[in-house]
PyMOL CGO cylinders between C-alpha atoms (Angstrom):
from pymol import cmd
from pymol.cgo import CYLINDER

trace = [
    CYLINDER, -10.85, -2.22, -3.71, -13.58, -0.92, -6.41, 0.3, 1, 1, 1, 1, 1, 1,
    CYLINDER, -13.58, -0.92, -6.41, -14.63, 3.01, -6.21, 0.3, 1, 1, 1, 1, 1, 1,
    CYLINDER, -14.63, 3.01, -6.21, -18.43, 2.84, -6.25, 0.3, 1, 1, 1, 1, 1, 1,
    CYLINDER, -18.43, 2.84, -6.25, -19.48, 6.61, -5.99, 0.3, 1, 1, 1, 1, 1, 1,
    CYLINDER, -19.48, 6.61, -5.99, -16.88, 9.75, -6.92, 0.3, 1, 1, 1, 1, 1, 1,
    CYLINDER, -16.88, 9.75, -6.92, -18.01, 13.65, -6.30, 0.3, 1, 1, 1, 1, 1, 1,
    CYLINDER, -18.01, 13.65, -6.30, -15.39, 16.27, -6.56, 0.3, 1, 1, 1, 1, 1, 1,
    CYLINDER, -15.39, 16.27, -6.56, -16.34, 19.38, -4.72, 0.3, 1, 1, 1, 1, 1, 1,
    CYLINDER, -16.34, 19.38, -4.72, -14.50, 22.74, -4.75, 0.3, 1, 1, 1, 1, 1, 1,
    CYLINDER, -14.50, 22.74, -4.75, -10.88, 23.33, -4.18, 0.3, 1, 1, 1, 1, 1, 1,
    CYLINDER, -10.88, 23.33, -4.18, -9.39, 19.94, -5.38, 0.3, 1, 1, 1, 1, 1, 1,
    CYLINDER, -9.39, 19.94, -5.38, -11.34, 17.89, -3.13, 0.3, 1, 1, 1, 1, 1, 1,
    CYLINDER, -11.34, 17.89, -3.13, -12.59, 14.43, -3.92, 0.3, 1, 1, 1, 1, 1, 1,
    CYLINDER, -12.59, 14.43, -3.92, -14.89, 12.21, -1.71, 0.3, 1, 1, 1, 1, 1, 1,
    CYLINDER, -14.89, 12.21, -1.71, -14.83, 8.32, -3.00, 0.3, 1, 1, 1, 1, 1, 1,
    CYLINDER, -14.83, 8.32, -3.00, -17.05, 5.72, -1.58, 0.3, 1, 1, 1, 1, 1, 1,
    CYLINDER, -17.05, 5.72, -1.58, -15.73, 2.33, -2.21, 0.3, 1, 1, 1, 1, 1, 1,
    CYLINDER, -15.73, 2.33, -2.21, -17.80, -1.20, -2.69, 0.3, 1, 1, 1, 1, 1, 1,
    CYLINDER, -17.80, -1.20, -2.69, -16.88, -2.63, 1.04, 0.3, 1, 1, 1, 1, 1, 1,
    CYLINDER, -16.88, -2.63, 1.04, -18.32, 0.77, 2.52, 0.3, 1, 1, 1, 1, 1, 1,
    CYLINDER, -18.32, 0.77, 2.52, -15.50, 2.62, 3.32, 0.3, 1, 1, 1, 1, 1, 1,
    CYLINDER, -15.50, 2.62, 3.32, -15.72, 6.46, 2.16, 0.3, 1, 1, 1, 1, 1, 1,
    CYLINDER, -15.72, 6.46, 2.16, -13.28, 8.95, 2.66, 0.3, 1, 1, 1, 1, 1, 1,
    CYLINDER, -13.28, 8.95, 2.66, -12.54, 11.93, 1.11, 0.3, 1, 1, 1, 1, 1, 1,
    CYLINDER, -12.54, 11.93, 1.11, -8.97, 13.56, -0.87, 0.3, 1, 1, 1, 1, 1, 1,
    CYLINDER, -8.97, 13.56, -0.87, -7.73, 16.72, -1.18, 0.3, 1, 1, 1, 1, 1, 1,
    CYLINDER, -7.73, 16.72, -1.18, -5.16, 17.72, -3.83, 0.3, 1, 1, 1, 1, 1, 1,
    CYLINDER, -5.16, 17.72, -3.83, -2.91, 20.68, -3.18, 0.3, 1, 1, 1, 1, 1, 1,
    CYLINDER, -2.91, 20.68, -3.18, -2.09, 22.84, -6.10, 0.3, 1, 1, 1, 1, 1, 1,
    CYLINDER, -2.09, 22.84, -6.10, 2.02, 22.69, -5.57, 0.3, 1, 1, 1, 1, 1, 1,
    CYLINDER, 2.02, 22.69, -5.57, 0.90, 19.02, -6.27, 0.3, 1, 1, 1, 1, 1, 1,
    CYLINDER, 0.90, 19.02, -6.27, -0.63, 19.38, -9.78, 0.3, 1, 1, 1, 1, 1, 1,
    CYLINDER, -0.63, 19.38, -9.78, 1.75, 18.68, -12.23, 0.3, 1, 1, 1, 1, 1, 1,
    CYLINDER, 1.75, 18.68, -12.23, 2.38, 16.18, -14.89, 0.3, 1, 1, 1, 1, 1, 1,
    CYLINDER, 2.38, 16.18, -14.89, 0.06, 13.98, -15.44, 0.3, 1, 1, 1, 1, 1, 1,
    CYLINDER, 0.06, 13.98, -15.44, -2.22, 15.96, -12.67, 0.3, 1, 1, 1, 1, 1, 1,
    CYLINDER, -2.22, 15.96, -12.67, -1.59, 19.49, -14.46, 0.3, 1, 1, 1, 1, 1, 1,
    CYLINDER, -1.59, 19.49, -14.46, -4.93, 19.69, -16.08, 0.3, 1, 1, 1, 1, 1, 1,
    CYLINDER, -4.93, 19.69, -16.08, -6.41, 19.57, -12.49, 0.3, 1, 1, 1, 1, 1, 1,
    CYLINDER, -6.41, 19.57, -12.49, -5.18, 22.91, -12.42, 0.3, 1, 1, 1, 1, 1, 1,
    CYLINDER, -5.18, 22.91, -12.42, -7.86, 24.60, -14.53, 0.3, 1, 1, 1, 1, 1, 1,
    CYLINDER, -7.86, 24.60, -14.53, -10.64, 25.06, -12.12, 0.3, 1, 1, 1, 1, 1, 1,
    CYLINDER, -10.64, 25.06, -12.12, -13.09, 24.55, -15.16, 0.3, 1, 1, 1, 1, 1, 1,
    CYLINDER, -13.09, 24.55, -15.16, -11.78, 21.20, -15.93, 0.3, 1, 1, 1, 1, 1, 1,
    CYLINDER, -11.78, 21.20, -15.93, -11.38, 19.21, -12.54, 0.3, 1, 1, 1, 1, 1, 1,
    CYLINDER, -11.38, 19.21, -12.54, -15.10, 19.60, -11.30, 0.3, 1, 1, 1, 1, 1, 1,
    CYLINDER, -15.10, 19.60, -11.30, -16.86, 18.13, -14.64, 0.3, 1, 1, 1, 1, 1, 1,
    CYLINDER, -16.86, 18.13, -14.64, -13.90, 15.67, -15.62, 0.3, 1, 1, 1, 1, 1, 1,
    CYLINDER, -13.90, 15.67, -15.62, -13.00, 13.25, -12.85, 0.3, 1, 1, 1, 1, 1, 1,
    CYLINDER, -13.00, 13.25, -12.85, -15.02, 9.93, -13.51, 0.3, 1, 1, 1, 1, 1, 1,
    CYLINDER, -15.02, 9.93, -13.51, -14.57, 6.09, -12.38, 0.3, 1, 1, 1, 1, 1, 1,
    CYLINDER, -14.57, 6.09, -12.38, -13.61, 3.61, -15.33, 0.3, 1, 1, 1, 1, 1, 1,
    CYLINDER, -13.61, 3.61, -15.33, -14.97, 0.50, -15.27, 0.3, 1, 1, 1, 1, 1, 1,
    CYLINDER, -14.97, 0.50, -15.27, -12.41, -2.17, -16.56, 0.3, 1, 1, 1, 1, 1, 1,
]
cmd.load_cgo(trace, "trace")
C-alpha cells in the first residue's frame, strides 16, 4: 500500500491516508522512542520532520 497524505499532530500522533482510501491514524508512546525512533523524542523535531519518500 502507498501513503498518499501524512500530518503529524501533537503528542506523537500521525494520521496517514493511503492511495486505496483507507486513513487511519498512529500514535507513538514515548517508552517507545528509542533507537532508530529516539529523535522522535525532541518535540521540536517530530512535528516538522516526518515526510513520505517516494521510491
Amino acid at each position: 500500500m502507498d501513503v498518499v497524505d501524512l500530518k503529524t499532530g501533537e503528542d506523537w500522533n500521525m494520521q496517514v491516508r493511503f492511495a486505496d482510501g483507507t486513513q487511519g491514524s498512529v500514535k507513538f508512546e514515548q517508552s517507545h522512542l528509542y533507537g532508530v525512533f529516539e529523535s522522535l523524542k525532541d518535540p521540536d523535531f517530530f512535528p516538522g520532520h516526518i515526510w513520505i519518500q517516494v521510491l
